[in-house]
C-alpha positions in Angstrom: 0.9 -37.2 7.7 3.4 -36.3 10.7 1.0 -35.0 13.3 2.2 -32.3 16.1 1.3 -33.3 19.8 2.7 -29.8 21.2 0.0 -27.8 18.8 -3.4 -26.9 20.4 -6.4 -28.9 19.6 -8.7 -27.6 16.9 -13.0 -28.1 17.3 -14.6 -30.0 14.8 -16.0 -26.8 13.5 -12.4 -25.6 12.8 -11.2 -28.4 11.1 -14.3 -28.4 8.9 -13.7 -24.5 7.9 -10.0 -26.0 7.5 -11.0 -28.9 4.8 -13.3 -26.0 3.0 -10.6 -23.9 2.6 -8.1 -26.2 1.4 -10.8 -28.0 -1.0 -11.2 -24.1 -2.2 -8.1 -23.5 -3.3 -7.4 -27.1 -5.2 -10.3 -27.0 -7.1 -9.2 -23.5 -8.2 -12.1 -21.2 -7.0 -10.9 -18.0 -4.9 -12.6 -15.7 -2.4 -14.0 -12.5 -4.3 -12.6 -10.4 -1.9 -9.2 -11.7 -1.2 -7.4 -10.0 -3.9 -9.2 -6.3 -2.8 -6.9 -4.3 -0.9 -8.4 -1.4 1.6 -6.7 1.6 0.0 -8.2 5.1 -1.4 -6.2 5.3 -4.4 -6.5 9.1 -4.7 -5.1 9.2 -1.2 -1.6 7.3 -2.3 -1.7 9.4 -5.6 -1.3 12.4 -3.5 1.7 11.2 -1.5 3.9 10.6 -5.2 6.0 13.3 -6.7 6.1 13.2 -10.6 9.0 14.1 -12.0 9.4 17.9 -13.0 6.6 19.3 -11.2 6.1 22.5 -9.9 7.8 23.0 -6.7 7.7 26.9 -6.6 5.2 26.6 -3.6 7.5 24.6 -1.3 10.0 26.2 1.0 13.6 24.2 2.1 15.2 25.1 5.3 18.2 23.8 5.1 21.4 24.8 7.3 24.5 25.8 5.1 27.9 25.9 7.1 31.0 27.7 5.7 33.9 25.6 4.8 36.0 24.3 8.0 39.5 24.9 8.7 40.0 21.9 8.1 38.5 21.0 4.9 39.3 21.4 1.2 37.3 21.8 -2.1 38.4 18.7 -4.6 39.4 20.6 -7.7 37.9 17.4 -9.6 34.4 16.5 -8.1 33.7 20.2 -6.3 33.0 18.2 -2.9 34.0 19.5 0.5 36.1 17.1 1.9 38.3 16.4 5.1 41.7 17.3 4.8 42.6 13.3 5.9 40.7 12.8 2.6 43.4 14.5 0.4 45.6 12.4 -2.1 49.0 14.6 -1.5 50.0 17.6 0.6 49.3 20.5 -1.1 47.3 18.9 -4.4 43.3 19.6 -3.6 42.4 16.3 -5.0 40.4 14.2 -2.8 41.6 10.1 -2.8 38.6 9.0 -5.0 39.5 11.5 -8.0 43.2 10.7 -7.4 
């Protein structure tokens, strides 16, 4: 076994938890509590969204700016896009539908 001079020394009563431990887990038994985990499950229930539920209660506020000088409407996918984004002059097809 390679030992480490650089690590700090353990006490006897460390390297005795240490042994217990390891003799723990080979032998196959397990802490009771080590596979509990802290949480309130009807806390994280709250935080998840299902799926078509009813959303009539929530507001967005969400900024919509007109289209830009310098933008067209891809006659393909319907997405606002910058006019270097265009496949041809005068075509309002964007270069991913082209």
């Amino acid at each position: 076994m390679a030992t480490d001079y650089d690590a700090s020394r353990k006490t006897e009563e460390e390297q005795k938890e240490e042994s217990l431990e390891a003799r723990r887990l080979t032998s196959g038994e397990q802490d009771k509590s080590s596979g509990k985990v802290d949480e309130d499950e009807a806390e994280l229930a709250e935080s998840f969204e299902l799926p078509g539920a009813d959303l009539s209660h929530e507001t967005l506020d969400v900024e919509v700016t007109p289209k830009q000088a310098d933008e067209f409407t891809c006659t393909r996918c319907f997405l606002v896009q910058h006019v270097s984004r265009r496949d041809a002059a005068g075509v309002d097809v964007c270069r991913d539908c082209a």
